[in-house]
N, C-alpha and C positions, 0 to 999 in steps of 0.2 A: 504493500500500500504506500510504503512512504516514497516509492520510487516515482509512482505518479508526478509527473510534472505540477499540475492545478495542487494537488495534497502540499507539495513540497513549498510553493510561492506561496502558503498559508501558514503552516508550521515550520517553525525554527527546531524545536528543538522537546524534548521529553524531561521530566526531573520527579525522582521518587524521594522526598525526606522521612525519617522516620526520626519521632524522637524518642529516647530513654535516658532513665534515671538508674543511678546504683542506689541497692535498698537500705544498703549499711550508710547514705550520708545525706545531708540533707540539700534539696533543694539549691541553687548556685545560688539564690539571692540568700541564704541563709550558710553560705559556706566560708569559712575563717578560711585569708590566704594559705595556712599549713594542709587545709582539709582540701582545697581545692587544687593544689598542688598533689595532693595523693592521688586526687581523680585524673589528674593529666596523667603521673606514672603508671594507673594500674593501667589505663586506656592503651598505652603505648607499648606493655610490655604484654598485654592481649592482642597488638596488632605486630608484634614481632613475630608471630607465631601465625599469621595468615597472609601477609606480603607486604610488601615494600611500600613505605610511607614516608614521603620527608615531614616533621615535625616542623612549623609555625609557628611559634610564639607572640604573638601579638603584640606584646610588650617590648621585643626586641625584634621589630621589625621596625622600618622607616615608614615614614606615612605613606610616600608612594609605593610603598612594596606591599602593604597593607589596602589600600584603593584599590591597585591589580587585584587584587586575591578577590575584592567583593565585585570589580569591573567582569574579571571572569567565570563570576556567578559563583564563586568556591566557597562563601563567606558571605551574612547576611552584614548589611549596614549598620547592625546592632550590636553586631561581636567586635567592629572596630572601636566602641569602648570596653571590651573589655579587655583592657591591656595589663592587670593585675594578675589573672589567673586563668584568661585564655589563650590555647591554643587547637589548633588546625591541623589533624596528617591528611595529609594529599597526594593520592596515588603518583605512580609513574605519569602513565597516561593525562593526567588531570580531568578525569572524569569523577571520581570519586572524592568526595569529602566529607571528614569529622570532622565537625564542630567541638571544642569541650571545653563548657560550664559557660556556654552561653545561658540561654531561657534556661534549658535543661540539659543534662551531665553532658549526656550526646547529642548529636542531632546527623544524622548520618545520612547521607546525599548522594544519587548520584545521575549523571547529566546525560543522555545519550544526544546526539544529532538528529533529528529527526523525527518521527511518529513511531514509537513501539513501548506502550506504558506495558506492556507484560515482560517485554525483555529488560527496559530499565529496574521490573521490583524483581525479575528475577537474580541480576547482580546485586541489587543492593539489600536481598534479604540473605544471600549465601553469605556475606561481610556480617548481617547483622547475626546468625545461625552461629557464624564462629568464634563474634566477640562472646555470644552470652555460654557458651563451652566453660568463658574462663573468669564474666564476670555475670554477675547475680543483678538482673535487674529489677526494679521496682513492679510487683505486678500484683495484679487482684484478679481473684476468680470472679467475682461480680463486674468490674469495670474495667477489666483489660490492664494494658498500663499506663501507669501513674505518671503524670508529668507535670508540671510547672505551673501550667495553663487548661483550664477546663476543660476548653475547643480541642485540645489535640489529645483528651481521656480516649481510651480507648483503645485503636487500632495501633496511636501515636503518629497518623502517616497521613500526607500531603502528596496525594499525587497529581501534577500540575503539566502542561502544553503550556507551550509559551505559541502565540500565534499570530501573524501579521492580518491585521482588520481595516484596512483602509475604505471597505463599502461597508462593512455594515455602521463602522464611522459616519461616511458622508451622508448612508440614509436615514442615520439617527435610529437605525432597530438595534443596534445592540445596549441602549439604553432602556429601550419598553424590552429585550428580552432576558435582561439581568433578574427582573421579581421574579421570573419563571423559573430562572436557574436557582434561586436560591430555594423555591419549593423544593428542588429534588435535591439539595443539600450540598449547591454548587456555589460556587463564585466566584467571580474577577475580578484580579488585582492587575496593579503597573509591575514593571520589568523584573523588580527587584524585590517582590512580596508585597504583603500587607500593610499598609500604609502608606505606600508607595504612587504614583501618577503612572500614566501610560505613556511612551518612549517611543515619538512614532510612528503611532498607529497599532503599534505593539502590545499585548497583554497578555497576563498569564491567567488559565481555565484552569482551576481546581475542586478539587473536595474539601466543604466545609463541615459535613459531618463526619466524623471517626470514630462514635461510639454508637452502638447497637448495631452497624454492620459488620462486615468481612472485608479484609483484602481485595478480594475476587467482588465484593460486589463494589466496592468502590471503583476498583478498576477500571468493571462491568460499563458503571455511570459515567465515568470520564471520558470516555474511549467513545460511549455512544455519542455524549452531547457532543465532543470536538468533531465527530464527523456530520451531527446537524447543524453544529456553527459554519463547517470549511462548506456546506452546502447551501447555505444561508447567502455566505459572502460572496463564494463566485456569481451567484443570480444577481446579489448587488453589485458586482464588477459587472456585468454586463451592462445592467440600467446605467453605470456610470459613464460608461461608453458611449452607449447611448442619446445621452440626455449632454453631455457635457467632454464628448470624447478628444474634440479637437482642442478644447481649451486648458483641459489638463497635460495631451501631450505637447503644447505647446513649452506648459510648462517644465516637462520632465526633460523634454531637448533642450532647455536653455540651460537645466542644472545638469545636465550631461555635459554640454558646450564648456561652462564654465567651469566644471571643476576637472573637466581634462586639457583646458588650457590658460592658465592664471599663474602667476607670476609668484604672488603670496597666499594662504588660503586658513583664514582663521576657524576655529573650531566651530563656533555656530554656522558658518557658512556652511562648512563641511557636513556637519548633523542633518542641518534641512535641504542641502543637497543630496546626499547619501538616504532621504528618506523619498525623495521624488525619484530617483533611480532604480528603488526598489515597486515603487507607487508603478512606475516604466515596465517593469519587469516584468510585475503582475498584471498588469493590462496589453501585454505584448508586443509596447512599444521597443522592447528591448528584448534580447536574447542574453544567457548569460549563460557561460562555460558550464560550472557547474554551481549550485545555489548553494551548498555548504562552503564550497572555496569563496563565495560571495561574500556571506554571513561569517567565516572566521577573519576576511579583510576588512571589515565592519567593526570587529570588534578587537583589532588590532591597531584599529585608530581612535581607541579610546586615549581619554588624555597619561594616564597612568601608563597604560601600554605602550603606549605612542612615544611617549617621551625614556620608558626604560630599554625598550628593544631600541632604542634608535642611537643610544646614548646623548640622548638632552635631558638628564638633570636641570643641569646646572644653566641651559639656553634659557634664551628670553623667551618669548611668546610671539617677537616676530619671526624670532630664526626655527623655531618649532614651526612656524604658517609658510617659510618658504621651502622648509623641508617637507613640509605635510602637502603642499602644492606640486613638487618634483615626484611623489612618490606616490599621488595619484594621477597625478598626469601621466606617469608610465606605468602604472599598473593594471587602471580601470579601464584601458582599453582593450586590455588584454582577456580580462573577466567577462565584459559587458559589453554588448555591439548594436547598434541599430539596425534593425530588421524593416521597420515600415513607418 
């Protein structure tokens, strides 16, 4: 399914969290630096014995190295305060990541490319099968398990699409069809979780309930709705076309034009260019190589990323805008082509 082209210009990308607690400690917002320090150790020396993790430390990381970590989706925007007593192991790969002693002890994550929530909970529950081998988690035969937060009793699990909306945006249905998703115990947040704005045209489909069902049926619900959303949207990409086809591509050629030939090219430029190339893409004003190689150039020019792979620290923000204009002036043409 995800290989479909239409599926693919809708969904980015897949993310399974779970979260757990250790039953011998309490709660992070109740844990003394010493206690919370034993929970990073036993964490670590339970993932010594299932594969390869580089340890994070939060507190001795640099702020940019820290942004990356939540730019790459590895790390929520709330674990960057906690620089006392948390840290992060992150697979080889960087699909997988532990949280610990954010909200709760864990919060275990992991990101596929694409559309397959059965195959991301199946990696990320053999991780979770082999930490609990060696640690004892918090759990109740009546409520599942115990964590931090009410919302996540239960299953403890967040299975969430991240998915580009640009028509059901423009036609204003994914706002009358939000009360409906919350009926069936759904809902939509911006790029980066709950509390969060939409990034865009971007948003993430989840489950908001986790207690009194299963896995499998939460799954079940995600998996259906994201395929009545990407059905919903392509019918609204069409009427968009329709109704407003020539004036939008007018628009997506100018922000093609301009960001593959410009001299200096400041962040915001680049943001609402890079979101009309995609707007291009999905309405077939453009072809693109391949839409993962798309979406990891997208997210390689974040500012955190941008400036540590590039080695600009230490640059201004105009020499950052004439490097960021060189390097997509040769690269997006490579990626991205006009077709009609």
């Amino acid at each position: 399914m995800e290989r479909n082209p239409e599926i693919q210009s809708v969904i980015t990308s897949t993310r399974i969290r779970l979260a757990r607690n250790l039953a011998a400690y309490p709660f992070p917002q109740k844990l003394t630096p010493k206690l919370g320090e034993e929970v990073v150790y036993l964490v670590e020396k339970a993932l010594e014995k299932l594969d390869a993790f580089q340890k994070n430390a939060i507190g001795s990381l640099s702020e940019e190295e820290a942004v990356l970590l939540q730019e790459q989706h590895l790390i929520s925007p709330a674990f960057l305060k906690c620089k006392k007593m948390g840290a992060a192991f992150i697979s080889k790969d960087r699909t997988i990541s532990i949280m610990v002693n954010e909200e709760d002890h864990l919060r275990e994550q992991y990101i596929y490319k694409g559309f397959d929530l059965y195959k991301a909970y199946e990696r990320v529950s053999g991780i979770d099968e082999g930490l609990a081998t060696s640690l004892a988690f918090a759990y109740d035969d009546r409520y599942g398990y115990l964590t931090a937060c009410p919302s996540n009793l239960g299953t403890g699990m967040r299975a969430s699409v991240m998915m580009f909306l640009p028509g059901l945006f423009w036609s204003k249905e994914l706002g009358k069809f939000i009360p409906e998703l919350k009926k069936l115990g759904l809902t939509v947040r911006g790029v980066f979780g709950e509390g969060t704005v939409a990034e865009g045209y971007s948003y993430q489909v989840s489950n908001e309930r986790t207690l009194g069902v299963s896995e499998k049926q939460i799954l079940d619900s995600v998996h259906q709705m994201v395929l009545e959303l990407c059905e919903l949207e392509l019918r609204a990409r069409e009427r968009m076309l329709k109704e407003q086809g020539t004036t939008i591509k007018d628009k997506c050629l100018r922000a093609y034009g301009t960001l593959c030939h410009c001299a200096q090219l400041p962040l915001d430029e680049l943001t609402s260019g890079m979101v009309k190339i995609k707007l291009g893409i999905a309405l077939g004003f453009f072809k693109v190589r391949d839409m993962r190689d798309f979406n990891d150039f997208l997210a390689d020019m974040r500012p955190a990323s941008f400036r540590l792979e590039n080695d600009l620290q230490k640059a201004s923000e105009e020499e950052c805008a004439m490097h960021r204009a060189e390097i997509v002036g040769r690269v997006l043409p490579e990626l991205v082509v006009r077709v009609r």
